[in-house]
N, C-alpha and C positions, 0 to 999 in steps of 0.2 A: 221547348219543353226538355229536350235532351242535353242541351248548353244547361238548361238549371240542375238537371237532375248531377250531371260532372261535377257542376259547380260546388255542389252540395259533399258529394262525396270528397272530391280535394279538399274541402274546407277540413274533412271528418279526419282526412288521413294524416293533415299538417295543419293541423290545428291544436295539437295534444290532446291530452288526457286517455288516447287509446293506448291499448299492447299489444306491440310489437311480438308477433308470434304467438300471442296469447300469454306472455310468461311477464310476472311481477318485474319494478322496479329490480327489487335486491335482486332477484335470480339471473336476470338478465347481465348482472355487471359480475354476476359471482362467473356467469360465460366469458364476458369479458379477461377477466382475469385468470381463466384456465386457459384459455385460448394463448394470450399475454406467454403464461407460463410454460405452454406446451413449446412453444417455441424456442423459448429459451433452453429446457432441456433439451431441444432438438440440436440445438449449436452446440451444447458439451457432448451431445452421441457423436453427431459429425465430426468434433473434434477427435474424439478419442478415436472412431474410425477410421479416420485419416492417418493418424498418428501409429494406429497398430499395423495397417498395414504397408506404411509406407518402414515402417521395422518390424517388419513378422517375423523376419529371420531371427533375429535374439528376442522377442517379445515373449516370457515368462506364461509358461504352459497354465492355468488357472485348476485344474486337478490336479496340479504338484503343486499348488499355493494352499487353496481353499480345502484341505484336508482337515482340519478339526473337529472335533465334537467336545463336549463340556462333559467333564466328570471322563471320559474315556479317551485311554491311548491307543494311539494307531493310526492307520493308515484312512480317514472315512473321507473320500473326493468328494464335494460337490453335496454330502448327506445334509450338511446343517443350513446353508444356503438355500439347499429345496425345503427343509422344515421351515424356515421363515419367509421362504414365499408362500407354502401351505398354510402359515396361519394367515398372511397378511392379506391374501383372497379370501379367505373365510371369513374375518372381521369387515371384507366387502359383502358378503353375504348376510350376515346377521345387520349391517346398515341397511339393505334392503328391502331387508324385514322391517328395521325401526320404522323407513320412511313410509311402507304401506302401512303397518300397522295404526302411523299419523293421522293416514287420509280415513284408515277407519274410524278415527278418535278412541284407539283403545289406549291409553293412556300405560298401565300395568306393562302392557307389550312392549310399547315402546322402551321404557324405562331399563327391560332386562333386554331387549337387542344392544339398548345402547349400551350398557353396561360391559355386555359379551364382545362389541368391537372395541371398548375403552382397555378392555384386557388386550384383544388382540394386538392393539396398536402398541401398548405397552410390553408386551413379548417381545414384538418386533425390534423397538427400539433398545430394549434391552440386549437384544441378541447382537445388535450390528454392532453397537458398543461394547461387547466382549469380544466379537470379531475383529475390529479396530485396533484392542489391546491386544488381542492374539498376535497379529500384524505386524505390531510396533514391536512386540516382545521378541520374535523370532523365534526358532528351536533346534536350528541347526547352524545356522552363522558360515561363513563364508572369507573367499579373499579375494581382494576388490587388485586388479591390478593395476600400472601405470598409465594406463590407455581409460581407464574406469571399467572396464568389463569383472563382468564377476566370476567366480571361478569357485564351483561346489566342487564335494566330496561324494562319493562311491562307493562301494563294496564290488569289487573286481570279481566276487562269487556270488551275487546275489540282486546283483545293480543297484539295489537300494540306497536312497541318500542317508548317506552318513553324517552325524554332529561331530562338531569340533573337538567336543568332550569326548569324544569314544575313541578319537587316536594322539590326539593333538600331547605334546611331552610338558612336561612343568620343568623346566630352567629354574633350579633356585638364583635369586638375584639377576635375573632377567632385566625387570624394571622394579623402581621403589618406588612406592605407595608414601609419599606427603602424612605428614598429621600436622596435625597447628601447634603441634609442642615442638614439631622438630622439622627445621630446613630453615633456608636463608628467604628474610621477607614471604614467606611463603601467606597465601590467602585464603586461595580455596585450590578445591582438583577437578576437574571438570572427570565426565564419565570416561573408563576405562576398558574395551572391549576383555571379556573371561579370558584371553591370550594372546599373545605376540606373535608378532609372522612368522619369526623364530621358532618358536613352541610349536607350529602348527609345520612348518616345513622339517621340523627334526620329527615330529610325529611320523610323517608324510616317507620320510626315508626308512622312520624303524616298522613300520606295517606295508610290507609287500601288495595285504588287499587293498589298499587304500588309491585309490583312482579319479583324475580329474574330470567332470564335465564340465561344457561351457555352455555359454550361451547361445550358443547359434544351435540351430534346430536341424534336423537332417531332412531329408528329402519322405522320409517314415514320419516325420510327426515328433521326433522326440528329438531330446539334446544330447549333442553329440560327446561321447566318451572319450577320452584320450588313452591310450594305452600306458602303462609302467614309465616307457625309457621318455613318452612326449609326457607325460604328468610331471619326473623330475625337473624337465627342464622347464616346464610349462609356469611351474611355481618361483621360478625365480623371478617372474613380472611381478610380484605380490608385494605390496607396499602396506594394506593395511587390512583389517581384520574386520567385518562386514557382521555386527549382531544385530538381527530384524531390521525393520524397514521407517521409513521413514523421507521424509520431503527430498533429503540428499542425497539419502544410500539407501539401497535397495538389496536384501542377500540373496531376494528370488530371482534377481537380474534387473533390466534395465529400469532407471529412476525413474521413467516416465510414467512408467505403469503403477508405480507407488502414487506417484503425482495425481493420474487421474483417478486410481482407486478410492484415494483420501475425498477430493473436490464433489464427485460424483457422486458418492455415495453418502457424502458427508451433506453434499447438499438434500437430497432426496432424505436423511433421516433427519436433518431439520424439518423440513416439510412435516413427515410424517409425525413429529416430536409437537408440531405446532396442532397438527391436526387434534392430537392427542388431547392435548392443552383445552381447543375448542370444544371438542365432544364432552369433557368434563363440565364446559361451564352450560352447556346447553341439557347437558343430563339433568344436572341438580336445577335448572329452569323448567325440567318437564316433570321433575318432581313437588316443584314448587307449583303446579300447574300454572306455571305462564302460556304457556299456548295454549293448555286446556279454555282459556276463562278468553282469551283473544278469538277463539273460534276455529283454529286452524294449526296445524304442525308444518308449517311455510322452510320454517327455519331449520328444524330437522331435515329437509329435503335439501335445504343451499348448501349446508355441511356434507352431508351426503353427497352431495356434487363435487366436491372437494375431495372428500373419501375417496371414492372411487375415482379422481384423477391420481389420487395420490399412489394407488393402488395399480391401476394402468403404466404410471410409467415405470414402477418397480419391474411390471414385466419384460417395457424394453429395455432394462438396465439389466436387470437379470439375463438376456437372452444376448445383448451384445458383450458384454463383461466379463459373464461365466461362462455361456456355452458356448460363443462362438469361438 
């Protein structure tokens, strides 16, 4: 009797047609594939972890980077960064909503949570892509010396980072500027940093305040300043003129950290770019009542699982990147 009853149940458990945990075909490979995924962002944190702290000593302070806000000048560390993580939890919250409101079959409800995360998600993406160009653009520019180390600027009364605009000299006939009416063979001109090392070392002499810091971090937490007589000699390593950042050069300091700012982040706003993408096509399906007339909001909940992966690792990207 108890050989048939075994019997019976092996056949039940490996035999298909049951669920595994209770949870649908789709839902169960949509785990699959965050699972898949978690891991993979786990090896670019690793990476970057390794990498920041096997160079902490010059690795680029992230509240002297991530200073921007839109439409305002100044000094705002770390302010715009927490705005789009505050919205990008919040469009986790109103997905919350859409998915309970599914299992009620309020249809209306749904439609406006999901509408309210399509915005959020759309904020987000927009904001990291003005972040991106902020990035590339730079706004103080720098000089990159022969070793590649980077070498900012100062205010010797105020410590403040200074642009290369505020001391830097203009050389008339420094360098000529190409045009395709005039020069030998000439084709095109590739980009041209706003000034010469020249222009920026003759600055550097006529402004007493003007002061080198580098790369390397002090034992306090910040980068360490050079004084007047080591800042004149210090600029003589300067070979090339450092404007915003980018895969090669970096003006906040070391390329690596441009390297993995770009990859990391660029991949996680794919993600979140694609998310976007899905949510709209599933929106205009729950206005179309397809899941209404199917019996169930299944599919709002596997997106939502998405969601909020996608939303999860922005925090640990946010917490190893920005704040640590």
């Amino acid at each position: 009797m108890d050989s048939t009853v075994t019997s019976a149940s092996e056949e039940n458990v490996w035999g298909g047609g049951n669920r595994p945990l209770g949870a649908s075909y789709g839902k169960l490979m949509m785990w699959f594939f965050l699972v898949s995924d978690a891991l993979t962002f786990s090896g670019f944190l690793a990476a970057y972890g390794f990498s920041r702290f096997k160079f902490i000593e010059t690795w680029p302070i992230a509240d002297e980077v991530f200073t921007h806000v839109p439409f305002f000048h100044g000094n705002f560390p770390m302010y715009y960064v927490a705005f789009m993580t505050f919205i990008l939890i919040m469009s986790s919250v109103t997905m919350v909503l859409a998915v309970d409101a599914g299992h009620r079959m309020k249809k209306n409800a749904v439609i406006w949570y999901m509408f309210l995360t399509i915005i959020g998600g759309a904020i987000f993406v927009g904001s990291q892509a003005w972040e991106w160009a902020t990035f590339i653009k730079g706004d103080y520019g720098a000089i990159e010396t022969r070793g590649g180390r980077i070498l900012q600027f100062v205010s010797a009364e105020t410590g403040e980072r200074l642009a290369l605009s505020e001391f830097a000299e203009t050389i008339p006939d420094e360098r000529e500027k190409l045009t395709r009416n005039e020069g030998v063979w000439f084709m095109s001109e590739g980009y041209l940093p706003s000034y010469t090392v020249t222009e920026v070392i003759e600055g550097l002499k006529a402004n007493t305040d003007v002061l080198i810091r580098t790369e390397q971090i002090s034992e306090e937490g910040e980068k360490v300043v050079l004084d007047r007589n080591a800042s004149l000699e210090k600029i003589k390593d300067g070979t090339l003129v450092v404007e915003g950042a980018n895969l090669i050069r970096n003006e906040y300091g070391s390329r690596l950290f441009a390297d993995f700012f770009f990859f990391i982040t660029g991949f996680h706003g794919f993600h979140v770019f694609s998310g976007v993408v899905i949510n709209i096509i599933i929106f205009f399906n729950v206005i179309l009542g397809t899941y209404e007339r199917r019996g169930h909001y299944e599919m709002v909940e596997k997106v939502g699982l998405y969601w909020h992966f996608v939303d999860l690792v922005w925090v640990f990207v946010f917490t190893f990147f920005y704040l640590v």
